[in-house]
C-alpha positions in Angstrom: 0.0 0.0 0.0 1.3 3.5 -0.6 0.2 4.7 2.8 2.8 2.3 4.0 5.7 3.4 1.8 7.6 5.8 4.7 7.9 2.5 6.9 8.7 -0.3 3.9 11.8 2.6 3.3 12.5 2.4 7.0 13.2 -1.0 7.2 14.7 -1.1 3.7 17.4 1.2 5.1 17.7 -1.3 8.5 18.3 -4.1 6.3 20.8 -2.1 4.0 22.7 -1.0 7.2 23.1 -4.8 9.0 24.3 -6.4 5.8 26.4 -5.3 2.5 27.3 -2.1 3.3 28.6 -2.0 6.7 31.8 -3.7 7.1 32.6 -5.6 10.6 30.1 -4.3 13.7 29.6 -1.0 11.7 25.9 -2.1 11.4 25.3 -2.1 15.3 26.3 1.6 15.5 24.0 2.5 12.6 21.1 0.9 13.4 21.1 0.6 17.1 22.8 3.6 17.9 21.1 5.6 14.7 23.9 7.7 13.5 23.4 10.0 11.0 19.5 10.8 12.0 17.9 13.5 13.9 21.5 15.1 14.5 22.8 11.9 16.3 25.8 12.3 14.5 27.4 14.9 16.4 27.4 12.7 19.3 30.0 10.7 17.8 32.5 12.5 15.9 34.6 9.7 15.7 32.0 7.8 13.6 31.2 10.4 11.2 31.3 7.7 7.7 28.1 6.2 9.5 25.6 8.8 8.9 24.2 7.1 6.1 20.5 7.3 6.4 18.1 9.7 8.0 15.9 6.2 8.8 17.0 4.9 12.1 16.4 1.6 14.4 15.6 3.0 18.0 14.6 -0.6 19.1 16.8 -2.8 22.1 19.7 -4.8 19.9 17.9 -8.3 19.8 15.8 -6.3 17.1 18.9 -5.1 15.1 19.7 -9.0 15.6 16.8 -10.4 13.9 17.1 -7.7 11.0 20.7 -8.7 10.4 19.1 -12.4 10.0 16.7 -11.6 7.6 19.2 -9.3 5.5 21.1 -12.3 4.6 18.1 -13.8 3.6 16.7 -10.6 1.6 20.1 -11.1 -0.7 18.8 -14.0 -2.3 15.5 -11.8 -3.7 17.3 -8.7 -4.3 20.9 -7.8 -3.7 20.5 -4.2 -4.5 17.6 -3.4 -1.9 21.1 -4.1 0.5 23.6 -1.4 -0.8 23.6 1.1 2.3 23.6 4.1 -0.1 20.8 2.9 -2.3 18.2 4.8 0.5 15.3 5.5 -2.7 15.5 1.8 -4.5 12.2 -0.3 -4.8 11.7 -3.3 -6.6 8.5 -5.7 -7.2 11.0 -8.6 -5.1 11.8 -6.3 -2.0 8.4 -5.6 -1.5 7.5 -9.8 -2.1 10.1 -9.9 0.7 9.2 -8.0 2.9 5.7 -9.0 2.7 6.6 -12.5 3.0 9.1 -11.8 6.3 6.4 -10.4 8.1 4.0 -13.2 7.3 6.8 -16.0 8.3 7.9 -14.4 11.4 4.0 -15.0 12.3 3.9 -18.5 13.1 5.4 -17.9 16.4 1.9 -15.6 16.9 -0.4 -18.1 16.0 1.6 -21.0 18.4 0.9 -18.5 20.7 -2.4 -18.3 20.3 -3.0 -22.0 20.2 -1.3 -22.2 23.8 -3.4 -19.4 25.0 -6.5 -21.3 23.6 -5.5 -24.1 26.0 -5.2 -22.3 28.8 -9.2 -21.2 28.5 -12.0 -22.8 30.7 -14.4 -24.1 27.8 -17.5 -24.8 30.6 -19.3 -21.9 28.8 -18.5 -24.1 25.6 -21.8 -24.4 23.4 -22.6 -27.3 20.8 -21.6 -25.4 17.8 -17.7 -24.9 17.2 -18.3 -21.3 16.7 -20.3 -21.1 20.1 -17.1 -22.4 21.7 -14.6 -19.7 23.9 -11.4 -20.8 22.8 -12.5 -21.1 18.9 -14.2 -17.2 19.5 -10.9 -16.5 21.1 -8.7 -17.7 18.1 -10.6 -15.3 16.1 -10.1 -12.8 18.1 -6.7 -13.0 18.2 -5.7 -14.0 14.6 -8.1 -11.8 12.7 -7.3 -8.8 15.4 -8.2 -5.8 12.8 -5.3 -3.4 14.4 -2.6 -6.4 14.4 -3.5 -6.6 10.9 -3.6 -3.1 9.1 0.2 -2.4 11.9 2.0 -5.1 10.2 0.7 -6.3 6.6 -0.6 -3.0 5.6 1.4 -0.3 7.8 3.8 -2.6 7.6 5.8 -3.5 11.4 6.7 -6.9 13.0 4.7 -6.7 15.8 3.2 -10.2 15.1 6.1 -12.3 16.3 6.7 -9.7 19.1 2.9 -10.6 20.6 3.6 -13.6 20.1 6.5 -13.4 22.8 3.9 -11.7 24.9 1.0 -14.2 24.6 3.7 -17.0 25.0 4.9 -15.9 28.1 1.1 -15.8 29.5 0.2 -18.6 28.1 3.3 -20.4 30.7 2.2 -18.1 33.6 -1.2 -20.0 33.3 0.4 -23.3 32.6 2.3 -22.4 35.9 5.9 -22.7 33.7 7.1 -19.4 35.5 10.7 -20.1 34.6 10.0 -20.4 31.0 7.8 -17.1 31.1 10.1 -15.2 32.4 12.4 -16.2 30.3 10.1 -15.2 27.1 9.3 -11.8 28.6 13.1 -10.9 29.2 13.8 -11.8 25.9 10.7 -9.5 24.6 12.3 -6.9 26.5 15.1 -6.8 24.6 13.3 -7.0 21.0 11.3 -4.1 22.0 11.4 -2.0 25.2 7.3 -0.8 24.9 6.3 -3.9 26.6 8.2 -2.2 29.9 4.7 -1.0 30.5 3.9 -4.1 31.8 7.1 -5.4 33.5 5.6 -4.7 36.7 2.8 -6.9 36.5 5.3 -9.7 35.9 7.8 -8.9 38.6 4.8 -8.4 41.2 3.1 -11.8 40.0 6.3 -14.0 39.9 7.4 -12.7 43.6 4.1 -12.9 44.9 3.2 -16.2 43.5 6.2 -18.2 42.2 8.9 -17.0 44.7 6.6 -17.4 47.9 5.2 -20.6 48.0 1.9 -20.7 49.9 -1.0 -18.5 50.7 -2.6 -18.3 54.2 -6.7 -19.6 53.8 -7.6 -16.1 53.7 -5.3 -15.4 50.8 -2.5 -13.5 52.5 1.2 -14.4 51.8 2.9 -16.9 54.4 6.4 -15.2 54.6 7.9 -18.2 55.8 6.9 -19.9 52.5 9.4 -17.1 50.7 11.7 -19.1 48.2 15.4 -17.6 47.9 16.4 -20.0 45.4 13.4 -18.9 43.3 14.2 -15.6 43.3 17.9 -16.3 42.9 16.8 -18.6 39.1 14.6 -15.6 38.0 17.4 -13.4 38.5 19.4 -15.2 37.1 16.9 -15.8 34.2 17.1 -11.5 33.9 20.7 -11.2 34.3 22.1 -13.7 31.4 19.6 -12.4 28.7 20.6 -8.6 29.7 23.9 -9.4 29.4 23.6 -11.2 26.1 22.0 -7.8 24.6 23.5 -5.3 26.1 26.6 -6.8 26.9 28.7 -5.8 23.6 27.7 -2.3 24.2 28.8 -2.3 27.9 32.1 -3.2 26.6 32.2 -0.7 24.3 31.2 2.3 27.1 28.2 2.7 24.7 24.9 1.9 26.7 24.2 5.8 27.1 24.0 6.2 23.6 21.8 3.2 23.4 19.6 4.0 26.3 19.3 7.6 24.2 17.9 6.2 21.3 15.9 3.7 23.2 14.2 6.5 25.7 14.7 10.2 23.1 12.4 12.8 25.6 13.2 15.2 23.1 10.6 14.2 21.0 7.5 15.8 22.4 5.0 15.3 25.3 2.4 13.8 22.1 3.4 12.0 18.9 2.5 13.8 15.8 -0.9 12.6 15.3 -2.3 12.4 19.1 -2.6 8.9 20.9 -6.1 8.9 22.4 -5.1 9.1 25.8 -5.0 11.1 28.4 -2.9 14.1 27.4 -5.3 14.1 24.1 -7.6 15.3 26.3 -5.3 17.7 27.8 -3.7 19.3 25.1 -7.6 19.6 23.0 -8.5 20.9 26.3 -5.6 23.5 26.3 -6.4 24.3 22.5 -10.0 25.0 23.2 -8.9 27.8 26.0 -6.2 29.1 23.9 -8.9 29.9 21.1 -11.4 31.6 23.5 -8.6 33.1 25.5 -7.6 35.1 21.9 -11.0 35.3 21.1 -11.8 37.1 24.3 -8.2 38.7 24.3 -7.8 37.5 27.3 -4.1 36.3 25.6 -1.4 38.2 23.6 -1.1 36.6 20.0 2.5 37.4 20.3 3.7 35.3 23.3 1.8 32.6 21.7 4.3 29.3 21.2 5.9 29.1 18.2 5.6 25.2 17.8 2.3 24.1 17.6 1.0 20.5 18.8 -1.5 20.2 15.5 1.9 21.2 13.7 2.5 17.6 12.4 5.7 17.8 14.0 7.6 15.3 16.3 9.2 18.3 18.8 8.4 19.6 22.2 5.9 22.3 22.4 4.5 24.3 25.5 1.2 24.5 26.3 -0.8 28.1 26.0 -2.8 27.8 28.8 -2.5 24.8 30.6 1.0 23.9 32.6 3.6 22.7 30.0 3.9 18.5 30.9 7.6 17.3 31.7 8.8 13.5 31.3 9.0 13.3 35.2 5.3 14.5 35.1 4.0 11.6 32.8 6.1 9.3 34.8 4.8 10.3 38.2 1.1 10.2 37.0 2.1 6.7 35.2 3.5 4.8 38.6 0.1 6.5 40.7 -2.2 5.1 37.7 -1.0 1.5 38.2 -0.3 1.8 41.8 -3.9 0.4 42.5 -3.6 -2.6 39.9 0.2 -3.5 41.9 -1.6 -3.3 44.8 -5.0 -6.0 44.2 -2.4 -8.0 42.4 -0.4 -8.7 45.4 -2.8 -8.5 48.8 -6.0 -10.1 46.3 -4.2 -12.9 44.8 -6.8 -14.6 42.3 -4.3 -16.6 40.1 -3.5 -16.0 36.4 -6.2 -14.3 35.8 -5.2 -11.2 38.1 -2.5 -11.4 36.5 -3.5 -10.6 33.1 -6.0 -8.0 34.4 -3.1 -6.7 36.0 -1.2 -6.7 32.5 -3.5 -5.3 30.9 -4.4 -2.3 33.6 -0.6 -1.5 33.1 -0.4 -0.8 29.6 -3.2 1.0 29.3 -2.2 3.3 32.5 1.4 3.1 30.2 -1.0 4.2 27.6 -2.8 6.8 29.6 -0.4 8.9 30.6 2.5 7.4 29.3 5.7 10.3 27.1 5.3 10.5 23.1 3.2 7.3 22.8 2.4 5.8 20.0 -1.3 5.3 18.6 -0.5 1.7 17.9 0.7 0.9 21.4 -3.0 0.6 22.6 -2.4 -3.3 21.0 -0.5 -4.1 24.2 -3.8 -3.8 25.9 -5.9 -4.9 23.3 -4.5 -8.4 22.6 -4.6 -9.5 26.1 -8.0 -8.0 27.1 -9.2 -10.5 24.3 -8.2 -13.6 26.7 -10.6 -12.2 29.5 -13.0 -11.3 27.1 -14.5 -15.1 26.8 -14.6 -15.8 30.0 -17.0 -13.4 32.0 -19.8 -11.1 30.0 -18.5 -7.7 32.2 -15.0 -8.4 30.7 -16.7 -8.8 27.4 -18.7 -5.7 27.8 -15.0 -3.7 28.2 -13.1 -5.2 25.6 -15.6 -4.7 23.0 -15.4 -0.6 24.2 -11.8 -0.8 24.7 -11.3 -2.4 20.9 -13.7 -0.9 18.9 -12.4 2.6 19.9 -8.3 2.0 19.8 -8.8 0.0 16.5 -10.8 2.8 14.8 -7.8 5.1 16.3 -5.4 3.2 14.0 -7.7 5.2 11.3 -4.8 7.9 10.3 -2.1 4.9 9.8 -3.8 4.7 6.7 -5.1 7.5 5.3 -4.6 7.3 1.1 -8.1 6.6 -0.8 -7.7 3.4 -1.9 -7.1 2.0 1.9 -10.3 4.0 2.9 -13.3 1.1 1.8 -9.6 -1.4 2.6 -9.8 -0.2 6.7 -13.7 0.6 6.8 -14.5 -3.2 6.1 -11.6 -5.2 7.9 -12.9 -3.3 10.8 -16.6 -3.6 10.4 -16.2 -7.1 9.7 -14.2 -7.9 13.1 -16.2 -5.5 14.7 -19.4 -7.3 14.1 -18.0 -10.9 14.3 -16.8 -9.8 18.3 -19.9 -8.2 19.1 -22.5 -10.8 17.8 -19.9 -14.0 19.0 -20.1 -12.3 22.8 -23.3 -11.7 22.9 -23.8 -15.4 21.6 -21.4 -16.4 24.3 -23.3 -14.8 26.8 -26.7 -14.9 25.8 -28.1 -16.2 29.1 -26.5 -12.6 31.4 -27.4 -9.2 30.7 -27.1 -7.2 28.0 -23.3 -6.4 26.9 -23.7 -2.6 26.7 -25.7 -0.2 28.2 -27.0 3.0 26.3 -24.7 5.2 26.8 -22.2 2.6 25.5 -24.6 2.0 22.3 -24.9 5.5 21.9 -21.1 5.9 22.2 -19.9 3.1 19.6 -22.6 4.3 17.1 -21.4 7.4 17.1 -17.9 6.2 15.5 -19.7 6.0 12.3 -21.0 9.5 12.1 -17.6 10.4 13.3 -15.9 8.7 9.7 -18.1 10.2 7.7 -17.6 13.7 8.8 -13.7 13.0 8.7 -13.4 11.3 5.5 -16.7 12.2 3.3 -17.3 15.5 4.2 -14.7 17.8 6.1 -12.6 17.7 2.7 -15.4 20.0 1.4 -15.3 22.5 4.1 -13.1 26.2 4.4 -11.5 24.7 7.1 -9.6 21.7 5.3 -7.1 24.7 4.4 -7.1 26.7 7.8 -7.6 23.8 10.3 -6.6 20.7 8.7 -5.7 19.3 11.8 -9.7 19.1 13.3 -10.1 15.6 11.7 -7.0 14.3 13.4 -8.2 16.0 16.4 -11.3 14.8 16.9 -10.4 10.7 15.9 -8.2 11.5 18.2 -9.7 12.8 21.4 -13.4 10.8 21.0 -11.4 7.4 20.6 -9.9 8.6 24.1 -12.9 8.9 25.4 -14.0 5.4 24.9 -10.8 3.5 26.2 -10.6 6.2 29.4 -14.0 4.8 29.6 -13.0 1.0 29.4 -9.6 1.7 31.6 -11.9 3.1 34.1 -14.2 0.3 34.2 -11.9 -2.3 33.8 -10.4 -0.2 37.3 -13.7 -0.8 38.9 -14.1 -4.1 38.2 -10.5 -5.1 39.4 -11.1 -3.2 43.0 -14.1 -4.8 43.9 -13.7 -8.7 43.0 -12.9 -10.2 46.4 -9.4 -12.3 46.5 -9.5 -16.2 46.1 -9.3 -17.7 49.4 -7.7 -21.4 49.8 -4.7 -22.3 50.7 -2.1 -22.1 47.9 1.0 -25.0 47.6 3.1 -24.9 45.0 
């Protein structure tokens, strides 16, 4: 698709850099460390021949690992798509390749997914196979819509990288903690978004791997405490940390890595807004900026120069509202998953807190999280759709908390011949996971109430304005940020909504209480 072309020349240039034009380690420091891009290059003066590409790798170096692999297996379909200087070259076989790469590195995703499928209680199970939870869930997972348009339209790897995820889980339940663990530091080191949810794994594995029994009330019997556990998942952390970053610690490099991995210079808010919380926020500060000029209540002059419906990646300040920080986001982060640390470790309720747990992380992460990206609400997404099949309430959220962050991925593709592409891949999921719940739970109450219905109807009235009729308007040319805007803060709307309830629902289950042996 043309909408993806930006990203299929991003990882043209990754592959160009870790194979046939870098000679010895050179392709670590191009595409970990990302010389040549964004200014990066003054940093290292002594490394100057390596600013070859203003496309740059700021992913954790088991990442620039796996696109070395596949480099030496994109020569076979085109050599040239490898020469580090050929940054503009496109051929019918790079684009078969690349295609093909992504749909390959897959299979790990759908193993995953047949694992999680085991690890689902199938007494809601109907007669029909497509009444059955874990056949619903497979849909759910392998047809997700946003997985889908990220990776084979977009164009990313995030498949394999979920797969990782929902591997890991999948153990957790099987009570394989080692192995896990050991999946989950690996992903850490492929991609360093899924830190959001580090915490819920540390907390779980202490709490119910490292001590070994609960009290009949639930409570933790400190005797039961397990050094040697502790001890093997330390272990576990250390040995694949080293592996990764080990080279670089050699070198003296890890705070050039750790400056491409975590770059707070970008901005508070990517340039098309993540439906979050500072959506909210900065629409909010927009709003009192134009009635504050309106009202000249503000001087146009002392205005800021960089705008946040620029289009830019930069730091702004806010007109009216305080200007956010890093150490702002971070503080209001740890608070908003405080609670969710908290059930998980004095109301112990098995996997199953766990993953709500997870999933309460990454979308606090989410919430109030520095520069994130639209498509990071999939680290929410894809677990949720494991609770989903097994109680109607969890059902109810998922459905709000998917159908609003997959319509957000909207503006990922946004040339006219991806329009009627997007519109039905997500009406046809959309429908399949609303009418398959509701046929799951068919005997308990409705899924939504009205002002849920009301909400999700209102997405389509929302598209149509957007697409169909705000390119006619005088304001396409003067505010051609408004459809961005409002996709933008109406999708966070919906999964504030879903993050809230999902809170609510997690505060007032009451822990499991039996005595745990393990």
């Amino acid at each position: 698709m043309r909408g993806s072309r930006g990203r299929v020349k991003l990882i043209e240039s990754e592959w160009r850099r870790s194979n046939g034009g870098a000679q010895k380690c050179d392709w670590w420091w191009q595409l970990v460390f990302g010389f040549g891009a964004r200014g990066d290059t003054a940093q290292v003066p002594s490394h100057p021949h390596l600013a070859t590409s203003e496309w740059t790798l700021d992913y954790p170096p088991f990442f620039a690992w796996f696109e070395f692999a596949l480099s030496h297996v994109a020569k076979y379909f085109d050599q040239e798509m490898l020469n580090v200087r050929n940054l503009n070259y496109s051929s019918s076989r790079t684009v078969l390749f690349q295609r093909f790469s992504v749909i390959f590195t897959d299979v790990l995703f759908v193993y995953a997914v047949h694992e999680c499928c085991k690890c689902i209680d199938g007494k809601k199970a109907g007669k029909e196979l497509t009444e059955k939870p874990k056949f619903i869930l497979s849909v759910l997972l392998l047809w997700n819509f946003g997985l889908l348009i990220v990776d084979h339209i977009h164009f990313q790897y995030n498949g394999f990288l979920f797969g990782l995820m929902l591997l890991s889980i999948a153990r957790l339940f099987q009570k394989r903690h080692m192995e896990g663990a050991f999946l989950f530091a690996v992903l850490l080191h492929f991609k360093h978004i899924y830190l959001y949810v580090a915490p819920a794994y540390g907390i779980y594995l202490l709490r119910s791997y490292c001590f070994t029994a609960n009290k009949p009330d639930g409570s933790i019997r400190w005797n039961s405490f397990s050094f040697v556990r502790l001890i093997s998942l330390g272990l576990i952390v250390f040995l694949v940390s080293a592996l990764s970053l080990g080279p670089f610690l050699a070198l003296n490099q890890l705070p050039q890595v750790f400056s491409r991995l975590f770059p707070f210079k970008r901005g508070l808010c990517h340039a098309y807004w993540a439906p979050n919380f500072w959506a909210l926020y900065n629409a909010l500060d927009k709003v009192l900026s134009v009635i504050g000029l309106a009202l000249k209540l503000l001087d146009p002059s002392k205005i800021p120069k960089a705008s946040m419906t620029s289009g830019l990646v930069q730091q702004f300040q806010h007109t009216v509202l305080p200007s956010v920080t890093p150490l702002a986001t971070l503080i209001c982060t740890l608070i908003a998953i405080l609670p969710s640390i908290f059930c998980l470790w004095f109301k112990p309720q098995g996997p199953r807190a766990f993953l709500r747990c997870l999933i309460l992380c990454a979308l606090s992460s989410f919430m109030f999280g520095w520069h994130v990206h639209e498509k990071a609400i999939l680290l929410a997404v894809l677990p949720m759709s494991l609770l989903s099949v097994g109680k109607a309430g969890d059902a109810s959220i998922f459905l709000i908390l998917t159908t609003a962050g997959h319509y957000s991925l909207f503006p990922l593709l946004f040339t006219a011949p991806e329009l009627p592409i997007k519109i039905l891949l997500m009406l046809l999921f959309t429908i399949y996971s609303i009418s398959s719940l509701k046929t799951l739970f068919r005997k308990e109450k409705p899924l939504f109430n009205w002002m849920e219905t009301f909400y999700l109807l209102g997405l389509g009235p929302l598209e149509v304005f957007c697409e169909f009729l705000f390119p006619f308007t005088s304001w396409k040319l003067k505010f051609p940020f408004i459809p961005l805007l409002l996709t933008s803060v109406y999708c966070a709307v919906g999964i504030i909504y879903a993050w809230f309830k999902l809170y609510i629902s997690v505060l007032t289950d009451p822990p499991v209480s039996k005595t745990k042996k393990q």
